[in-house]
N, C-alpha and C positions, 0 to 999 in steps of 0.2 A: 238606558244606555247599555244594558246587558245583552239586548237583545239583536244587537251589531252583528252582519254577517261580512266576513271577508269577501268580497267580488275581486275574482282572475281575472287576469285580460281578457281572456277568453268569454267570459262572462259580461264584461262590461262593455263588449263589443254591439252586445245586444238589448243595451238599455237604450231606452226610446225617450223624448220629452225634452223639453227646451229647446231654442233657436240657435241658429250658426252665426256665429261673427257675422259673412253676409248680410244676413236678413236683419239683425241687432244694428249693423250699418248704417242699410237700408232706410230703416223704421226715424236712426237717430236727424238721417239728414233731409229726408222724404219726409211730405205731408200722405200720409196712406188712409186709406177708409176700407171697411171694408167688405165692401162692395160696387160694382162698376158704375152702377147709378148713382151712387153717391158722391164718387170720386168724379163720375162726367159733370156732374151737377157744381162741382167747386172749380172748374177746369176755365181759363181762357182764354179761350180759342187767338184773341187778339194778343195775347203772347208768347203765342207757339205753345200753349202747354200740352200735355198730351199724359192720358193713364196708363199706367204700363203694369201691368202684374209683376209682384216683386212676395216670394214667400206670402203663397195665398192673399195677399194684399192687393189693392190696386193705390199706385201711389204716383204722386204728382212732382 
């Protein structure tokens, strides 16, 4: 723990990694896969479903 650095705003402006609320949303109320074929492959069609990209996901 000594080795803790203070991050500015400015600084943490430009940290990268992890999801946005959206996409956390997304994921909690969506069946996603990910990939189109996979997601086509679980989809149906006899009830209107349809795959929609949602944060690099495709979700149902």
């Amino acid at each position: 723990m000594k080795n803790l650095k203070k991050i500015s705003r400015e600084n943490l402006k430009s940290v990268k990694g992890g999801i946005t609320p959206e996409c956390a949303n997304a994921f909690a109320t969506m069946t996603c896969f990910s990939s189109l074929s996979a997601c086509q492959a679980n989809v149906d069609p006899n009830l209107g479903e349809v795959c929609i990209p949602v944060c690099h996901k495709y979700c149902r």
